[in-house]
N, C-alpha and C positions, 0 to 999 in steps of 0.2 A: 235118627239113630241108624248106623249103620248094620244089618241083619246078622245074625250071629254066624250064619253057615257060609257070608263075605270074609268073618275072621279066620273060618274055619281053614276057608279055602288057602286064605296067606299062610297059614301056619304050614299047611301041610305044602304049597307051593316052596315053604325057604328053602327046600333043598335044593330046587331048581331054578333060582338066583343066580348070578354070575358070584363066584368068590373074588375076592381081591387079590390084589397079585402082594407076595408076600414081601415085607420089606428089605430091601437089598441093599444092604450095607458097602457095597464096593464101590457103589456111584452116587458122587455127589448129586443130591437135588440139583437143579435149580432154581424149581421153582416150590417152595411148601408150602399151602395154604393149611388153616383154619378155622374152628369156629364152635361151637357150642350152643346150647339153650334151640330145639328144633322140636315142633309138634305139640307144644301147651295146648295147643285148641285145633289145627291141624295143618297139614306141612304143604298147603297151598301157597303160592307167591314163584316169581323170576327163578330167586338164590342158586338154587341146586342147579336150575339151569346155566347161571352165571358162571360156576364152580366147573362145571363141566365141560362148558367151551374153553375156559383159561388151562382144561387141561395139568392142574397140578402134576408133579410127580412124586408128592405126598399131600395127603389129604391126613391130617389131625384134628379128632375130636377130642373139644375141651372141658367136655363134660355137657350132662342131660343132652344127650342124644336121642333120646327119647322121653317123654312123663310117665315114664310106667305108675308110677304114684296116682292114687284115688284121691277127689277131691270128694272130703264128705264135711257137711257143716262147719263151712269154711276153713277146714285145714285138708292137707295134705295126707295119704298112711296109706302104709304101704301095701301094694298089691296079692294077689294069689298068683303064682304060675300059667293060668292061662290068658290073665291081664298082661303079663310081663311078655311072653312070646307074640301076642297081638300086636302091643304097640312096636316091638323091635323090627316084628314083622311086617307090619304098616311103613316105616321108614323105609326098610330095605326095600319095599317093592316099588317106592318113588321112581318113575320112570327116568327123572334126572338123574337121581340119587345112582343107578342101575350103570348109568355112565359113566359116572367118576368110579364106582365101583369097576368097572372095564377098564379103566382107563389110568388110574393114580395107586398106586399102594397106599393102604389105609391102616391106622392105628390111631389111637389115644386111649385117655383114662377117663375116667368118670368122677362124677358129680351127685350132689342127693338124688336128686330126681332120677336118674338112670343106676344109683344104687338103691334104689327103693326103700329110701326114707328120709323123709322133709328134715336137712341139717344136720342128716345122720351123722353114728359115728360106729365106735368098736362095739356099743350096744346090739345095733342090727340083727335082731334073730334072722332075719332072708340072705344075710352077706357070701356064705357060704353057696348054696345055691344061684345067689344074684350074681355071683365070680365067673361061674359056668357060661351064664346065659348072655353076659355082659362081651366073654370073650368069642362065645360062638358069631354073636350080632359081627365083631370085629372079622373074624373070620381066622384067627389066631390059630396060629400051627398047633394040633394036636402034640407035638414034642414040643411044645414051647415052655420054659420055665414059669412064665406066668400062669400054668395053669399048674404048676407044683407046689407051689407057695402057698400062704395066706396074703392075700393082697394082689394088687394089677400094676406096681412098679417099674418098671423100665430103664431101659435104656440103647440109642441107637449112634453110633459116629460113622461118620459121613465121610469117605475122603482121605488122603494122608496128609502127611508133614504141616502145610503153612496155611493147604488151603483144605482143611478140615473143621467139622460142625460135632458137634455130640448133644443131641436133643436126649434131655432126662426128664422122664414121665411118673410125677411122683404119683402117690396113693393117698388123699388128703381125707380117704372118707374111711377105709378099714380099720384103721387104727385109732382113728378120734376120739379121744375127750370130751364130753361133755356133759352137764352146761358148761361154756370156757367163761367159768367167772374173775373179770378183770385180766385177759391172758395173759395165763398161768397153766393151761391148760397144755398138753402135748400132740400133737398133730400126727406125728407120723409112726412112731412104735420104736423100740429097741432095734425089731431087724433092721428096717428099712433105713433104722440112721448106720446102722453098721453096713448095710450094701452102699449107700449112699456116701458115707468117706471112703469105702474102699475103689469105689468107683471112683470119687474126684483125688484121689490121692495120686493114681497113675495115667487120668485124663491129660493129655498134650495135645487137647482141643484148640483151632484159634480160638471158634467161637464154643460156649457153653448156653445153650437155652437149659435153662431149667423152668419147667413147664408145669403148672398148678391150676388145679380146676375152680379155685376160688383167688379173689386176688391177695398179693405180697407183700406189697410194700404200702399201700392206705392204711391210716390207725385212725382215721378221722372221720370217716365216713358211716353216718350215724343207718341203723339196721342194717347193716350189709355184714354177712361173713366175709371175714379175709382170713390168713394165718395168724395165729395167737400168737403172742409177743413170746412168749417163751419161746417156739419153734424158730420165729423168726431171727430173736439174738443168737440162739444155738447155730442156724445155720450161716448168720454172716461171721461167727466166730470162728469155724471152720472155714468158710472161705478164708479169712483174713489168717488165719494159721496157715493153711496152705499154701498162701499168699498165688492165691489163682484170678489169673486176664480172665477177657471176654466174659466172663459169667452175665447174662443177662435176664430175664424174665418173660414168660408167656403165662393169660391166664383168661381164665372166663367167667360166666354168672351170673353177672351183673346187670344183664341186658342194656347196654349199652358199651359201643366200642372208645379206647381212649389208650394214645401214650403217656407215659407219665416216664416220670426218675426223678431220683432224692435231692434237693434241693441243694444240696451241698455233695462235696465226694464223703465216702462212708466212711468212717473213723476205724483205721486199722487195716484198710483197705486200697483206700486210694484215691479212690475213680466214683462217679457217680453211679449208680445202679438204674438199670433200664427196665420198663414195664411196659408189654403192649397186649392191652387185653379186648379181645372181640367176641360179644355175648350178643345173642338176638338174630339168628339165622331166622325165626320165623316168625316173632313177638319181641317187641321192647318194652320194657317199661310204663309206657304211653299206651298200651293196650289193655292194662289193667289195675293200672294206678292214674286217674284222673289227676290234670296237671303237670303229672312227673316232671318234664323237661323244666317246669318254671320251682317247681319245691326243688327240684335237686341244685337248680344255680342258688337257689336263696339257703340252705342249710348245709350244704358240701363246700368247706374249703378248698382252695386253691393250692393246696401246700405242694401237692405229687403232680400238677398238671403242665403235661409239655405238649399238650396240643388239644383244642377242644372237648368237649366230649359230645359223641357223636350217637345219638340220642334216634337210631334208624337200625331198619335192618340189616344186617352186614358181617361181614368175613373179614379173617386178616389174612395176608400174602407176604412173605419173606423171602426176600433174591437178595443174593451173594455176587459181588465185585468183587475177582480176585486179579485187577489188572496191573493195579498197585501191590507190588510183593509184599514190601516189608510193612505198608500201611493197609490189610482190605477192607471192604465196606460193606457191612448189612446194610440191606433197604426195608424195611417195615411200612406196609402198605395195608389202609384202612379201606377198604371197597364194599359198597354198595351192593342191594339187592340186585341191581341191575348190574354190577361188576366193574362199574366205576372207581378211580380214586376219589377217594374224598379227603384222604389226608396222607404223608408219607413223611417219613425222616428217614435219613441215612447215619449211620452209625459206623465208626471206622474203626477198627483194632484199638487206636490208641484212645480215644476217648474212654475204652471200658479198658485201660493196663495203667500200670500206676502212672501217678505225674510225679514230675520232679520235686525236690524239696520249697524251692523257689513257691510253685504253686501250694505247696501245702502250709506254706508260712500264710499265703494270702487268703488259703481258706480259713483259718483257724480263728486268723483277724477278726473275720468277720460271723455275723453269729447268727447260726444257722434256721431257718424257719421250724425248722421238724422237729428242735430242740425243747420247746414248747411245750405245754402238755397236750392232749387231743382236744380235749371240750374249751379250753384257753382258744384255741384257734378257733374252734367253733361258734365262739361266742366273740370273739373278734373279727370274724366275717359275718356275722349278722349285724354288727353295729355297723362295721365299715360299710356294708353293703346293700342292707334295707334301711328305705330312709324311712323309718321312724324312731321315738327318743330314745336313749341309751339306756333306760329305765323299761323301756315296753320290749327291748331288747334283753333285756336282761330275765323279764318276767317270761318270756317266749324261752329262752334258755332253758328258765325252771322247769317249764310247763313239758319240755323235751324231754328232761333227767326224768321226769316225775316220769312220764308216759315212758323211757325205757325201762325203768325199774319196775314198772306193773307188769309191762313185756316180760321182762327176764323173770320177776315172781310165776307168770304162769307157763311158761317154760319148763321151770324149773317139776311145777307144780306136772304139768303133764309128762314129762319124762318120768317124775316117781310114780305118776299112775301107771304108763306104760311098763316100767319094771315090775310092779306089784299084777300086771295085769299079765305079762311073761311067767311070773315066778308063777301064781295058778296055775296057769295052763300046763307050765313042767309038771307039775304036783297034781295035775287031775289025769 
């Protein structure tokens, strides 16, 4: 255990940090990395080193930047004030970390764990004070609007005319809902949806990231937060209203890195929708879920995946081709603790802007995997793909339903403890 007057000393050293250089909106990146999920048990390994030889010219966090959260009797809850400036403090004083911090302009949003509380939402009694200390760790301008608001929202465009980016940083944990049972539940809050069309209504981005600390577009993916279906339809409703290009996806979590996009183009939209999410800067999955990488190929369908999933520590990197005018090209690049590729796509204006009619006759034809329900699929990839009988398959399905619905019974059960256990404390 590391002695108390070592945290002491970080605390009182963060003023003598190097600050980040603030983000500068007049020039285009070229190079933006990301990543998420850093210091679950502690922030040894390459990565930061990796990150900071490539030299970013933004560096984005994707959420749990740090576990300020307490692990007590195997759950997660959330900390006190000198837990929370420890661990923010512990990152920042990463000697790699210290370089990209010289070196990249730095922002992102958060995630439970660095909002301090396991799946939180708009419950949060800490969100308030967690906003402060979440933007200080960022280094966020003292006049910056995010620190006027309720919430850590954003947004940043990159560039003019053709060969222009606008990275939007939603707030997926202040305003949340929950339990999201069967989502139904609402994700982001009245402000944030109203900054949020007024923002894409006069956006004349090539490219749109829109950037979420849990993933988008999977509804199939059993135990995993993503966005709740309600948030989800509301926002491709608006896109397809707008009738807006480029829109793509960035996201994190999950401890493990992976592209995905929607099997078919999105209905009212066009074009396929893009996903590239990179979780596990310091831990994946595989460090504290025995097996992982063999349970997740046997119960996770295939339905969002366009490129393995990548089941290691890792970053993702985004560079912009603007050689071709009328057609440019994102590159999405999956790298390694050691700053390797390990996977990449290229992604060109027209793949994310409508297609012709011709093509939408032939999508229509045919009939789409996502169309399905979630556990239909779920239980059609375990027949198709574990070979045993379609009866022991079926009883394995059950035995899945059964086990989330005991899940979500004490979920539910501990959130009304935690409120009944809030409401005291106001009252005493």
């Amino acid at each position: 255990m590391v002695p108390l007057f070592t945290w002491m000393l970080f605390v009182i050293s963060m003023k003598q940090f190097a600050r980040s250089l603030p983000v500068d909106e007049s020039k285009m990146p070229e190079v933006i990395a990301f990543g998420s999920c850093a210091g679950m048990r502690d922030l040894k390994g390459p990565i930061f080193k990796a990150i900071a030889d490539l030299s970013p010219d933004l560096w984005v966090w994707m959420g749990d930047a740090a576990y300020v959260t307490v692990r007590h009797e195997g759950d997660w809850v959330p900390a006190d004030e000198s837990r929370v400036d420890r661990k923010f403090a512990a990152m920042k004083s990463d000697v790699s970390y210290q370089r990209i911090v010289k070196s990249s302009q730095i922002t992102g949003t958060w995630d439970d764990h660095d909002y301090n509380e396991r799946d939180g939402g708009r419950l949060n009694p800490t969100k308030a004070w967690m906003q402060v200390k979440y933007l200080d760790f960022l280094d966020e301008p003292k006049d910056s609007i995010r620190r006027k608001r309720p919430g850590i929202y954003t947004s940043y465009k990159f560039g003019t005319g053709k060969q222009s980016v606008t990275l939007i940083l939603l707030d997926m944990r202040y305003f949340r809902q929950y339990p999201n049972i069967r989502g139904t539940n609402e994700d982001l809050g009245p402000d944030q949806w109203r900054w949020l069309e007024e923002l894409l209504k006069t956006d004349t981005s090539t490219f749109k990231l829109i950037a979420s600390s849990i993933q988008v577009l999977p509804d199939d993916r059993l135990g995993q937060e993503a966005m709740s279906k309600r948030t989800k339809t509301k926002l491709f409703d608006l896109i397809s209203r707008l009738k807006l290009s480029g829109v793509t996806f960035l996201s994190g979590d999950v401890h493990s890195a992976q592209i995905m996009k929607t099997p078919c183009p999105v209905k009212g939209i066009g074009y396929n929708f893009w996903e590239f999410t990179s979780s596990g800067l310091t831990h994946t999955c595989k460090d504290h879920v025995p097996f992982c990488d063999h349970v997740v190929e046997i119960i996770i369908p295939k339905t969002w995946d366009a490129s393995p999933r990548w089941i290691e520590k890792n970053f993702g990197t985004i560079r912009f081709d603007w050689k071709q005018s009328d057609d440019p090209t994102m590159i999405w690049e999956i790298r390694s603790e050691a700053g390797e590729i390990l996977d990449n796509q290229r992604i060109r204006f027209s793949d994310v802007s409508e297609q012709t009619e011709s093509k939408h006759v032939e999508a229509a034809a045919l009939e789409c995997p996502a169309s399905s329900t979630p556990l239909w699929r779920v239980f059609t990839h375990l027949v198709s793909n574990v070979t045993v009988p379609w009866i022991a398959a079926f009883y394995i399905v059950v035995l899945l339903i059964g086990y989330l619905g005991l899940m979500c019974a004490w979920f539910c059960f501990s959130r009304f403890q935690a409120l009944s256990n809030n409401r005291r404390v106001k009252q005493d």
